[in-house]
N, C-alpha and C positions, 0 to 999 in steps of 0.2 A: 441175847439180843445184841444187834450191832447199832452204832449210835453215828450219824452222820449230824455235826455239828454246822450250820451255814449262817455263815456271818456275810451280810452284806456292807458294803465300807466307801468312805466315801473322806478325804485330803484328811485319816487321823492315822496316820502311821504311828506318829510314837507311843499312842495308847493303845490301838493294834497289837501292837508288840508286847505290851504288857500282857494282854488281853490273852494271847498266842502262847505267852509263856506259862501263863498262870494255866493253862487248861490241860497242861499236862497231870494227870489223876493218879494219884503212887495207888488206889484203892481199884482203879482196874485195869487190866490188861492193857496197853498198847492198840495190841493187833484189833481190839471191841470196838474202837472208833476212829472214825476222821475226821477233820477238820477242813472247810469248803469256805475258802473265802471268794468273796463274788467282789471286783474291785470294780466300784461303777462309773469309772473314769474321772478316777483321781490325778489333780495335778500335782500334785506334793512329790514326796517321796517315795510312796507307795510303792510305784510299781518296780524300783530296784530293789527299796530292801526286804519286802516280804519273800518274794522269790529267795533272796539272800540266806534270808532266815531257817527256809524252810528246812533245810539240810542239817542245820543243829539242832532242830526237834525229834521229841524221841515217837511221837508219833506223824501218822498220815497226815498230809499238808498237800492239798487242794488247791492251786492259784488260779483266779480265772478272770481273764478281763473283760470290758464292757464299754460303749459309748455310754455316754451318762444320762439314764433311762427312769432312774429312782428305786426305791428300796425295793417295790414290789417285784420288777422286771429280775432285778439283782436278786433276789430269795427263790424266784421260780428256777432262775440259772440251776443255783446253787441246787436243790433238789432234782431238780432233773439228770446232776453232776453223782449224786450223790447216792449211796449203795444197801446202805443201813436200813435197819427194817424199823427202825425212829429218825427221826428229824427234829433236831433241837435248834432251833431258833434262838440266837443273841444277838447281840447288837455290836457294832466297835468300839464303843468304852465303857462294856459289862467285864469286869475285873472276878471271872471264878473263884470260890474260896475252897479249900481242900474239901474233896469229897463231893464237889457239884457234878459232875456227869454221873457218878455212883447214883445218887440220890434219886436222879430222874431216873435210870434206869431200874432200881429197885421198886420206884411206885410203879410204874409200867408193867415190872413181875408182878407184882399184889393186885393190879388190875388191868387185866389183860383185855378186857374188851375193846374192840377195837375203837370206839368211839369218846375213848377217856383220852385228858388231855393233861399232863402235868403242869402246871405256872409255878416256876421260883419266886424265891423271894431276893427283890431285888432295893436295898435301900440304898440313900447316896454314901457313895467313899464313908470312910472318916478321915479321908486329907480335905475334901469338899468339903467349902464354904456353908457349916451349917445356921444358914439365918433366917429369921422366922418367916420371911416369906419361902424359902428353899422349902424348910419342914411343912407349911403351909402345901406348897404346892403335891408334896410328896403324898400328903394326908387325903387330899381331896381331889388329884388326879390319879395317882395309882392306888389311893386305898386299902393301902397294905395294913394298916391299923385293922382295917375294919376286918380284913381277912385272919389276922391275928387272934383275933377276939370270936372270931367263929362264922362269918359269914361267909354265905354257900357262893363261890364265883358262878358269873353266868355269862352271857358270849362276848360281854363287854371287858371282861379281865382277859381279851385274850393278847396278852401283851409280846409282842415279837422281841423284848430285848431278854424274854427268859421264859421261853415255853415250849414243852417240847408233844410230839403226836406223832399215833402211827402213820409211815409214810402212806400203806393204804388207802386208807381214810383220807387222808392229807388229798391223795389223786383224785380221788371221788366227787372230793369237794369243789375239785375245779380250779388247784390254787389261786394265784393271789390275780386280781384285775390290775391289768400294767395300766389301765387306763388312771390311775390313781399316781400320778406320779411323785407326789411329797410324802412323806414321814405321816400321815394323817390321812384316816378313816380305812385306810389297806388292809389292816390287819382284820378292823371290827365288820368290815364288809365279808373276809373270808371268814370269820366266826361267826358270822351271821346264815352265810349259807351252810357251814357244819351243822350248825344250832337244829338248822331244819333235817338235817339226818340224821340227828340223837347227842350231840356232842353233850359231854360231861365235864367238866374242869374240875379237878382235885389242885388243890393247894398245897404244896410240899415246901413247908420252910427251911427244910436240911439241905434243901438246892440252893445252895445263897451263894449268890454273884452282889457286887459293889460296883454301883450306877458310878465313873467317874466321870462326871460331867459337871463344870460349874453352873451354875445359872443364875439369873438376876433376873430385876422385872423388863427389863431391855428385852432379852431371848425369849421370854415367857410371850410377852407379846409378840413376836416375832412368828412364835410356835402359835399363837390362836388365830393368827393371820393367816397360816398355811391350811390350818384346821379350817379355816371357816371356806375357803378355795375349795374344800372337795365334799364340805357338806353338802351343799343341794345336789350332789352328781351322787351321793350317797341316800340318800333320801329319793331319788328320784328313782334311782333304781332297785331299792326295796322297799319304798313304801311306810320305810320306819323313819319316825322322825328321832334323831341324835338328841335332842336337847326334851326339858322336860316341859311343860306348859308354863310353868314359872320362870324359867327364863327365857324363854319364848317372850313371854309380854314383858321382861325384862329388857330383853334386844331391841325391842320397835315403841319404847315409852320417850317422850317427847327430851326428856336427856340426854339421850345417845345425840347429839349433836358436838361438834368440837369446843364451842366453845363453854360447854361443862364439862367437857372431860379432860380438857388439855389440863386445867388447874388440877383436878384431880388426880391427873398422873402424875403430873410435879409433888403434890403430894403423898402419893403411893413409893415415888422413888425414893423422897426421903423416907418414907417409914419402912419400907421391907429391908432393912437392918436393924431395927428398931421394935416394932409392932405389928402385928399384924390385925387391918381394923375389914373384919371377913366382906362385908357389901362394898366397900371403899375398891378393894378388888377385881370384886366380881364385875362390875361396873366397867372398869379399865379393860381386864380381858375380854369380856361381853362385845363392846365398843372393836377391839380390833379383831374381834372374829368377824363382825358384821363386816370391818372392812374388807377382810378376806374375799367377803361376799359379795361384797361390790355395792354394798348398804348403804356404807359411811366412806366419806373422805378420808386419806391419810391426815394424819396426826404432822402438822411440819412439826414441830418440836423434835418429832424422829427423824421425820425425814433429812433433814438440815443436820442431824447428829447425825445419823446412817451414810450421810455422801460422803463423810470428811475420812 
């Protein structure tokens, strides 16, 4: 099997780099895969030094550039680019650890049908800030606990910073709707339409890449802002509602208003280095996903920190 790697990327060159160097695999051939980076109109430095790099790699190096369209436009590039009879999807600061392209590719061998799907295992760095809200978020947005301990993924684990499929199928499915232009619901939309033509997800923990990304409760809500922006275009066009009934009447309970959440996010920022108190949370994120949605007003407390 040949292994077509498409990273779509956006102003992180210097963990790009890290990113680019780590993927070279002493466990398989070279000539098995390439590497496809999709640059979705990066102002940084991107666009000199990847090209720069690519020539000290001992493998295939892909450059491809882009007006800046979002991940999904960027990932379709990138496949359409690319030659391999897999497609391994990561992210710009998923940090491969030895033996990570082997790994997808040998569950692949053990299950050849065309509708299986490998998901790595992806936890944060160990140079990343691990603080209880970080682990918190790790646990209960990507799940990986739970995957650990034996639960069967389903089209919701289908995470683009470590997942890989055959291209086939991948075609079939229609890849990704560019109409999605953030970081949020792109992925669960195209796992949504495989789902309905058999998709499998196998969990392979021997494919371990290291999320380097910091995060705080600042980005966290930042990320459920974006999230909340493409739910109802997600929902609306499959019919499936993202959230569960429980926080459903969580979202729309006479709280979500600012001036009960403002005090609680002053509270949640002191504590997610500290504690983590689970509804104190959920509360907070709930709140500026609605805002995404155009539910709730921004938060000034952010806003006033966000201009500066």
């Amino acid at each position: 099997m040949q292994i077509s790697i498409v990273i779509p990327t956006y102003n992180r060159y210097s963990v790009l780099i890290r990113t680019l160097k780590a993927l070279h695999d002493p466990l398989l051939q070279t000539s098995l895969y390439e590497v496809i980076v999709v640059d979705d109109g990066s102002t940084d430095a991107t666009p000199t030094m990847i090209p720069d790099l690519a020539s000290s790699l001992p493998y295939k190096l892909l450059y491809l550039r882009q007006a800046n369209r979002g991940p999904a436009a960027a990932r379709n590039r990138g496949v359409a680019a690319a030659s391999g009879d897999l497609i391994l999807f990561i992210g710009d600061d998923i940090i491969p650890q030895p033996g990570f392209i082997a790994a997808h590719v040998r569950a692949h061998q053990a299950h050849p049908q065309q509708q299986i799907a490998v998901l790595g295992y992806t936890p944060w760095h160990p140079d990343v800030s691990q603080t209880p809200l970080a682990q918190w978020w790790e646990d209960n947005r990507f799940r990986y606990r739970a995957l650990l301990e034996g639960k069967i993924p389903d089209f919701s684990f289908f995470y683009t910073s470590n997942i890989s499929v055959k291209r086939v199928f991948l075609l079939e499915g229609g890849l990704f709707d560019e109409n999605f232009i953030y970081a949020a619901y792109e992925d669960t939309d195209l796992a949504y339409r495989l789902a309905q033509l058999g998709l499998k997800i196998i969990f392979e923990p021997a494919a371990l890449a290291y999320h380097y990304h910091e995060t705080d409760l600042r980005a966290i809500c930042r990320q459920m802002e974006l999230t909340g922006r493409a739910y109802d275009y997600f929902v609306d066009k499959t019919g499936q509602l993202g959230l569960s009934q429980v926080w459903t009447l969580l979202g729309t309970g006479f709280w979500m208003q600012p001036m009960f959440i403002d005090p609680l996010w002053r509270l949640a920022d002191y504590l997610q280095t500290r504690k983590i108190i689970a509804p104190l949370f959920i509360l907070v994120l709930m709140y500026f996903f609605q805002v995404g949605r155009g539910k709730r007003p921004p938060l000034n407390l952010l806003v006033q920190k966000d201009s500066r």
